[in-house]
BAVEXGU-218116 format. One record per residue (C-alpha): residue number from 1; residue in one letter; x, y, z. Coordinates in nm, 4 decimals, always signed. Layout:
<atom NUM, 'A', <X, Y, Z>>
...
# end
This chain:
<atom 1, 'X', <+4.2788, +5.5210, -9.4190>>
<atom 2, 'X', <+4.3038, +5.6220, -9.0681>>
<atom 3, 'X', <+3.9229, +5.5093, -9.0133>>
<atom 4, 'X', <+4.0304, +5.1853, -9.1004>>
<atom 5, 'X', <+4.2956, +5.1641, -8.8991>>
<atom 6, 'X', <+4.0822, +5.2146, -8.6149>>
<atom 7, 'X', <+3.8331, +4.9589, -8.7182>>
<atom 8, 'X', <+4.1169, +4.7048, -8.7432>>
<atom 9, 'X', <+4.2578, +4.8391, -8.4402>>
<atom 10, 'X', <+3.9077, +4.7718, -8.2513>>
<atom 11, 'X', <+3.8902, +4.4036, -8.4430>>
<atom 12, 'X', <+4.2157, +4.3069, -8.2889>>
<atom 13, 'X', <+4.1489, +4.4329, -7.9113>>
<atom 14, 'X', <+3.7967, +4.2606, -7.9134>>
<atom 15, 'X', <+4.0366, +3.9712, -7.9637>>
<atom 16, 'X', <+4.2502, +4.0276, -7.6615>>
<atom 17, 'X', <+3.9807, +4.0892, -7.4752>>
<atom 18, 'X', <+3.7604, +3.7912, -7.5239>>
<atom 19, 'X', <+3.5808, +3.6845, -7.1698>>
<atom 20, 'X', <+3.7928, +4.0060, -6.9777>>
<atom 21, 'X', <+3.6367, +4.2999, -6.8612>>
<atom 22, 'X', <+3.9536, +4.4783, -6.7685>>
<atom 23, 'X', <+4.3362, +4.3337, -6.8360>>
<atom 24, 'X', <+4.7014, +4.4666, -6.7409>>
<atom 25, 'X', <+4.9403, +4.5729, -6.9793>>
<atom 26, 'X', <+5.1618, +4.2572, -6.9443>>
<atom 27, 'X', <+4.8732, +4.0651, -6.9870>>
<atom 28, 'X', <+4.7982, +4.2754, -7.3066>>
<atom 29, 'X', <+5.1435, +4.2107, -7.4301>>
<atom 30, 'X', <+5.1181, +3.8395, -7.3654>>
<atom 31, 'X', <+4.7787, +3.7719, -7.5599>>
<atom 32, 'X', <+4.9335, +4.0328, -7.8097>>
<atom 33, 'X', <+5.2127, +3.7759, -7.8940>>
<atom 34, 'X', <+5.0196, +3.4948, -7.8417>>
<atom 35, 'X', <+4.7844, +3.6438, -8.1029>>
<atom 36, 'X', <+5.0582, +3.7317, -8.3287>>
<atom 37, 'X', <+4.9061, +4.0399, -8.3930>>
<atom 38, 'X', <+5.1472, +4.2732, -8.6643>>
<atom 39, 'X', <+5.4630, +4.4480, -8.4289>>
<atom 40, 'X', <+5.3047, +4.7532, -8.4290>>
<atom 41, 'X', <+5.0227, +4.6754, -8.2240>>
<atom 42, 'X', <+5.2684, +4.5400, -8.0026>>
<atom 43, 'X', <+5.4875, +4.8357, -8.0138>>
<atom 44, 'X', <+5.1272, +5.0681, -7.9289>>
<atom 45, 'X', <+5.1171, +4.8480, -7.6254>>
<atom 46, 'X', <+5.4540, +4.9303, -7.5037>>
<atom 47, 'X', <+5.3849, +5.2711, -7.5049>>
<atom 48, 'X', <+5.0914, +5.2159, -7.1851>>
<atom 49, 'X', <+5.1568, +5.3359, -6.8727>>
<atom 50, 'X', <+5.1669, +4.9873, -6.6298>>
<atom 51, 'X', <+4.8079, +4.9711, -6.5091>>
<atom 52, 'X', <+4.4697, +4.7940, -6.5703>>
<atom 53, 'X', <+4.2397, +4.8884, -6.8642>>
<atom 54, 'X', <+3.9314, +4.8632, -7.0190>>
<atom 55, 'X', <+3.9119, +4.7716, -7.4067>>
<atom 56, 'X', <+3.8005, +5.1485, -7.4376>>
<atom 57, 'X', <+4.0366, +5.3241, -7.2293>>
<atom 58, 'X', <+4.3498, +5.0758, -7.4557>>
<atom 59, 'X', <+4.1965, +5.2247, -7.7841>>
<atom 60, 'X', <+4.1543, +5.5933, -7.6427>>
<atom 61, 'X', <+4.5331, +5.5406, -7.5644>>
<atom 62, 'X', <+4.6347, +5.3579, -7.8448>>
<atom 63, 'X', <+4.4794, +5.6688, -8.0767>>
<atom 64, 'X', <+4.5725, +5.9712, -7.8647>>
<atom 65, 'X', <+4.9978, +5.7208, -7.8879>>
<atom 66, 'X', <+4.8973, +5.7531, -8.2675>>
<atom 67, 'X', <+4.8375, +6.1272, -8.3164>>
<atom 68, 'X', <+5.0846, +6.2589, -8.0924>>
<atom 69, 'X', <+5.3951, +6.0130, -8.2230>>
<atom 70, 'X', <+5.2839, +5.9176, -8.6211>>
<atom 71, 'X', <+5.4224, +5.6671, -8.7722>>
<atom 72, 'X', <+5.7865, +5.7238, -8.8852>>
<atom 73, 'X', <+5.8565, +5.7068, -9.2807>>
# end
């Protein structure tokens, strides 16, 4: 389940990132919500320190947010 996660996880930033190399976390937020993409994704995006990333360094981030705070029941 996690695996997928990821993969759906990776599906969505390849969307934010269309045509950008690098993007800052407001700009994240804003194609986030432009996107619609679910709250939580959102929320993950939140959590990042203010700062340019690459699509790998968000996802690195996004999974390291994951396993130290999961999900609450």
């Amino acid at each position: 389940m996690a695996e997928d996660t990821g993969e759906m996880l990776e599906t969505l930033l390849d969307t934010l990132f269309i045509g950008e190399e690098r993007l800052s976390v407001a700009e994240l937020r804003r194609r986030a919500v432009a996107e619609d993409m679910p709250s939580q994704v959102q929320l993950s995006i939140d959590t990042l320190p203010e700062g340019e990333y690459a699509q790998d360094e968000v996802l690195d981030a996004l999974h390291t947010h994951t396993v130290i705070t999961p999900p609450s029941s």
